[in-house]
Wavefront OBJ file of the C-alpha trace (Angstrom):
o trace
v 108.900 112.870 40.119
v 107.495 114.441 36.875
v 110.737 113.293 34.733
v 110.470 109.413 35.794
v 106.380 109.369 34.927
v 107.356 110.668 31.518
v 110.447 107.961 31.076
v 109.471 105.983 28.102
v 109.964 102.296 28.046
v 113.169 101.260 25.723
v 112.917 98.139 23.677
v 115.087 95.408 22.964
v 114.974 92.262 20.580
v 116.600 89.771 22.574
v 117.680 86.736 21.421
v 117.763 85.931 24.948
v 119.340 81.868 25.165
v 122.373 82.255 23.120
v 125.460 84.512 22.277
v 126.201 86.042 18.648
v 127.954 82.826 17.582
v 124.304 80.602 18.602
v 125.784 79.040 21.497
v 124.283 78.564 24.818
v 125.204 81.552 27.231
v 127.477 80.297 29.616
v 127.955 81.519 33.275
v 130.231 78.569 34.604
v 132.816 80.835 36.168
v 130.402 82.984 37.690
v 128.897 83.473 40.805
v 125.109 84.352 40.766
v 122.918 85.815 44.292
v 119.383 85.512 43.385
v 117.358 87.783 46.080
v 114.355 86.129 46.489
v 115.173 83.041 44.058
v 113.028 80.174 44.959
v 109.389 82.675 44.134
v 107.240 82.434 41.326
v 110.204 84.254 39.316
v 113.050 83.348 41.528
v 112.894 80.529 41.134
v 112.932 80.614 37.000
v 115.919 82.621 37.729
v 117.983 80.222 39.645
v 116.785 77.085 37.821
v 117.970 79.383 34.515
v 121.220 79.891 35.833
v 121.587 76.751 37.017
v 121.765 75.132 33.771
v 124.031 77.508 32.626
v 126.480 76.112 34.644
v 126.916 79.057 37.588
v 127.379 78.749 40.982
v 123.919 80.226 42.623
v 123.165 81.613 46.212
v 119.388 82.404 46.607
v 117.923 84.099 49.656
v 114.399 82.703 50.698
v 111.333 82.906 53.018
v 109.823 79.416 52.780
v 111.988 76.473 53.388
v 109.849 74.218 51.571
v 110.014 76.500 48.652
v 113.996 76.424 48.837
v 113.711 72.365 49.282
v 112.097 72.521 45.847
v 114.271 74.732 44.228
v 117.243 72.210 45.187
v 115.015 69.103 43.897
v 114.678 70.722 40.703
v 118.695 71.617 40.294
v 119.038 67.725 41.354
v 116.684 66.732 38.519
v 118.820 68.850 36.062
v 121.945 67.358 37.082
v 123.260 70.530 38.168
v 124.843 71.797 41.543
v 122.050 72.840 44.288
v 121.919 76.331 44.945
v 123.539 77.499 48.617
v 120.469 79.040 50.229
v 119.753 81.246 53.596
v 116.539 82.558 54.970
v 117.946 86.184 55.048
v 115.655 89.321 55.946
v 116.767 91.699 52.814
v 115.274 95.187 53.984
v 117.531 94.000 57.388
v 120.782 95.982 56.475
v 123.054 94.125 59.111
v 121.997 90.520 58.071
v 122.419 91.536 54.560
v 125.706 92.691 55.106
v 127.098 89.695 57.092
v 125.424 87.675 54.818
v 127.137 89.166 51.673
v 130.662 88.980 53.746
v 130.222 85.268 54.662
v 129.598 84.106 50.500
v 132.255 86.528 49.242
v 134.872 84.962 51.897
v 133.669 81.618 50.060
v 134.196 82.053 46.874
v 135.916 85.029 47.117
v 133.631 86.754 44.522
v 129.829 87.543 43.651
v 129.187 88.399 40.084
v 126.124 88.908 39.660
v 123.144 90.349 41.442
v 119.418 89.868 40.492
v 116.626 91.107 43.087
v 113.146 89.305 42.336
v 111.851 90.566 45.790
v 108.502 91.925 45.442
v 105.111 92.237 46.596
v 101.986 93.310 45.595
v 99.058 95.456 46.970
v 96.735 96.823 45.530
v 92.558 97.106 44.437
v 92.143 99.506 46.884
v 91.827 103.641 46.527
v 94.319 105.644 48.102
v 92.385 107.481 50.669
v 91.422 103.772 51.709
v 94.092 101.778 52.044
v 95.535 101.001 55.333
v 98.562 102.821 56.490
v 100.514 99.376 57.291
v 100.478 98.694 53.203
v 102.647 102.065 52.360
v 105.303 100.646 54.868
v 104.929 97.079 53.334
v 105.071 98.083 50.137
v 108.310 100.552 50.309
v 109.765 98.024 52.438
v 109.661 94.852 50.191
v 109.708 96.797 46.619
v 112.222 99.325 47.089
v 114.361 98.892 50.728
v 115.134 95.451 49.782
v 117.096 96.605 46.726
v 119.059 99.197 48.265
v 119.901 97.210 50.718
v 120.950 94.569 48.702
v 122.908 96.722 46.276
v 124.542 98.654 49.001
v 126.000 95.589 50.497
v 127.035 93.979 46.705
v 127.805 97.085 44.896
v 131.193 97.715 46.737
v 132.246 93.958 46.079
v 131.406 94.625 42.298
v 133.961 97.784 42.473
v 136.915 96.042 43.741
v 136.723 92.932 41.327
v 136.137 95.464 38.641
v 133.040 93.596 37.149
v 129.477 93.006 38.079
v 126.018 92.593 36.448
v 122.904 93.785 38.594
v 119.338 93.001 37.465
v 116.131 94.508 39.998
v 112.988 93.468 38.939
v 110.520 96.636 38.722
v 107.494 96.296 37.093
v 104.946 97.914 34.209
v 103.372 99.560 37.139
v 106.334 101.943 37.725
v 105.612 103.599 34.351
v 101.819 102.852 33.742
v 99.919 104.288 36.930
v 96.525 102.709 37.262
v 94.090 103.102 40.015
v 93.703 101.016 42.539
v 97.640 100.457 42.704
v 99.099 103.687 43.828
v 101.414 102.539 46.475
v 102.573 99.402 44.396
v 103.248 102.110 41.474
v 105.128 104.398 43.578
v 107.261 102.067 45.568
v 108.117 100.714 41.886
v 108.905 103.787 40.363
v 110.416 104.301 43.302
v 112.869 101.604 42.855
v 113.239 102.411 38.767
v 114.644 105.720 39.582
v 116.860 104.370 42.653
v 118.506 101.517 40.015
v 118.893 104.589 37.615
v 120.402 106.502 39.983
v 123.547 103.653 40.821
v 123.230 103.002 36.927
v 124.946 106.355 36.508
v 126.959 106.047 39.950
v 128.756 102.729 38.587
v 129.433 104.282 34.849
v 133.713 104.259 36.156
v 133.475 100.830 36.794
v 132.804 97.859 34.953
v 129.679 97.599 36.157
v 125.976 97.035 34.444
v 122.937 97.986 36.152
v 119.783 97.424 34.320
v 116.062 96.595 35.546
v 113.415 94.420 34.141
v 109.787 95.802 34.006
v 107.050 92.572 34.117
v 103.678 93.011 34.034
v 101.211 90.713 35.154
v 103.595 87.284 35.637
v 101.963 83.913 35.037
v 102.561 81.927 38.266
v 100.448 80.294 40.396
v 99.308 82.928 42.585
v 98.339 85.365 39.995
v 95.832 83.006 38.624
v 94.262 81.853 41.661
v 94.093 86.037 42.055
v 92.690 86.601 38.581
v 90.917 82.896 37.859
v 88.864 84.726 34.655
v 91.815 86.646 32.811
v 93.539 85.176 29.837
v 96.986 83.698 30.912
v 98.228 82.939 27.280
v 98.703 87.073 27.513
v 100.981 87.085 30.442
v 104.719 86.767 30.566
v 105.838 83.606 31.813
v 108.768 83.280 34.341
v 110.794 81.546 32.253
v 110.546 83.978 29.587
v 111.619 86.457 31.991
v 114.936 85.140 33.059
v 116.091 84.184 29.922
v 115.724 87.938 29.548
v 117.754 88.408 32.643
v 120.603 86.040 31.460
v 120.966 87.991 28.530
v 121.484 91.225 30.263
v 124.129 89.350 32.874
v 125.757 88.186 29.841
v 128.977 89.594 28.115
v 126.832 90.096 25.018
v 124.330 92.611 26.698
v 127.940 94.574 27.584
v 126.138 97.890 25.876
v 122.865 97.980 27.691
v 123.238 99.902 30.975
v 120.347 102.072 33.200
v 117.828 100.249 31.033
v 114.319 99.805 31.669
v 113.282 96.608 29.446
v 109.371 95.723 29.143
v 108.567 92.449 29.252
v 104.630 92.703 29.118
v 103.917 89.612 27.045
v 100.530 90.863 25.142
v 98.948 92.998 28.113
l 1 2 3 4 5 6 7 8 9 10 11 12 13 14 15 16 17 18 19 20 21 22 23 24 25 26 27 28 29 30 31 32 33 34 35 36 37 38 39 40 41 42 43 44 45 46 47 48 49 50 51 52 53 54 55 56 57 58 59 60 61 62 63 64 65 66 67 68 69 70 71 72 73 74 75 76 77 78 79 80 81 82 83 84 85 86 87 88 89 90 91 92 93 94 95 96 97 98 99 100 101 102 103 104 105 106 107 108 109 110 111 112 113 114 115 116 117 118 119 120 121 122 123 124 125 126 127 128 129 130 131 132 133 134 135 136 137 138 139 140 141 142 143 144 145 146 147 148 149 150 151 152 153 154 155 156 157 158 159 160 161 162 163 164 165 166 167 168 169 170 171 172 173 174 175 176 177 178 179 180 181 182 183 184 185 186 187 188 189 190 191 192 193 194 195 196 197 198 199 200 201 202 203 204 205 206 207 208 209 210 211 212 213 214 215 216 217 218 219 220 221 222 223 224 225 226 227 228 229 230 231 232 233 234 235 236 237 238 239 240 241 242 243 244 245 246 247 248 249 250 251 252 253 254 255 256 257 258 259 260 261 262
C-alpha cells in the first residue's frame, strides 16, 4: 500500500476539555459505546465520558476490570456504565449486541474502538503464524466489525462520531513489529476508507494514532524506558472527546498523533 506508507501525520492543537466559549464539553444527551472501555485506555475513555455527563456502554474481557470501571463512575458520582463481555471480531454477537442497546435507548452516538493488541520483538521470518491471525483479528476485524454493525444506526439518525484507535506504528514501520504495523495500517486505511463512504451523512470518522501508552502493562514490559515521554491515557481521551464533540465538526478521515515526546 505505497500511498498509506507515504500518508503524513496531520496535526492538531487541541484544546481538548472545553468548547470555544471555555466550558466543559458536554455529552449529556448522548449515547457513548466504548469497544474495549474498561483497558488501559478504555477505561480513560469511559471514565472521560462519564463525567461529561453521557450515557456509556463498554464492551469488556475481564469482569473484574469492568467491576472497577463501575467503582470508579460510583466514586465520581456519575451513572455506571452498562457493560457486556461481547466477542468484537464475532460479527453475529456484535450485531445482536448493537440491536439490543439501540432498542434501549433508541440511539448510539458515538463509537470509539480502543481494542488492540500488541506483538511484536520478533523478525518476520520468525514469528509464529498464530500472531498474523491474532494480530489482524484484534487490530483490524474488531473495527470493521464494530463499524459495520454501528455505521448503519449512525445513517438513519443522521449523526454519529466514530473514533478507532490506530497507532504510530501504522505510519512509522520499525523492525521487530511488522505484523502489529500492518494490521494497524491496515485499520488506518479501512477507517479512511468509511471516512469517505460516510461524507453524505452527518457522520465523522477520525482515528487516533498513540504511541507507546503509559499504563501499567507497558511499564512492567519496558521497566528501564522513560515514562514522563509517553502519552498518558487520560491525555488521550480528552483528545477523543474533542473529536466526538460538536466543536471538532471540521475534522473528518483524520489521522491525529498523539506521541507525547517519543
Amino acid at each position: 500500500m505505497p500511498a498509506l506508507l507515504k500518508r503524513p501525520a496531520i496535526h492538531y492543537y487541541l484544546d481538548c476539555c472545553y468548547d470555544s466559549a471555555g466550558e466543559t464539553l458536554n455529552f449529556h444527551d448522548k449515547v457513548v459505546l466504548v469497544a474495549g472501555g474498561t483497558g488501559g485506555l478504555g477505561r480513560e475513555v469511559t471514565v472521560a465520558f462519564l463525567e461529561a455527563g453521557a450515557r456509556v456502554v463498554v464492551t469488556y474481557r475481564r469482569a473484574e476490570e469492568f467491576a472497577g470501571v463501575v467503582s470508579s463512575a460510583e466514586r465520581i458520582g456519575a451513572t455506571p456504565p452498562e457493560g457486556a463481555a461481547v466477542d468484537v471480531t464475532d460479527a453475529a454477537a456484535v450485531e445482536q449486541f448493537v440491536a439490543s442497546k439501540v432498542a434501549k435507548h433508541r440511539r448510539l452516538d458515538i463509537l470509539v474502538n480502543t481494542v488492540g493488541g500488541y506483538a511484536g520483538g520478533t523478525n518476520l521470518w520468525e514469528v509464529d503464524p498464530r500472531t498474523y491471525d491474532q494480530m489482524l483479528q484484534i487490530n483490524l476485524k474488531a473495527g470493521f466489525v464494530l463499524a459495520r454493525s454501528i455505521v448503519p444506526v449512525m445513517i438513519r439518525q443522521n449523526r454519529g462520531w466514530i473514533v478507532n484507535i490506530a497507532s504510530k506504528a501504522a505510519l512509522d514501520h520499525g523492525a521487530g513489529g511488522a505484523l502489529y504495523a500492518a494490521s494497524k495500517a491496515g485499520a488506518l486505511a479501512l477507517f479512511d476508507s468509511l471516512a469517505a463512504e460516510v461524507k453524505p451523512y452527518n457522520i465523522n470518522v477520525n482515528s487516533v494514532l498513540p504511541s507507546i501508552i503509559d499504563t501499567a502493562v507497558n511499564r512492567r514490559a519496558m521497566p528501564g524506558a522513560d515514562f514522563s515521554k509517553w502519552p498518558k491515557p487520560e491525555e488521550i481521551a480528552r483528545v477523543i472527546l474533542f473529536l466526538c464533540s460538536e466543536e471538532a465538526r471540521v475534522i473528518h478521515g483524520a489521522a491525529i498523533p498523539v506521541y507525547g515526546k517519543t
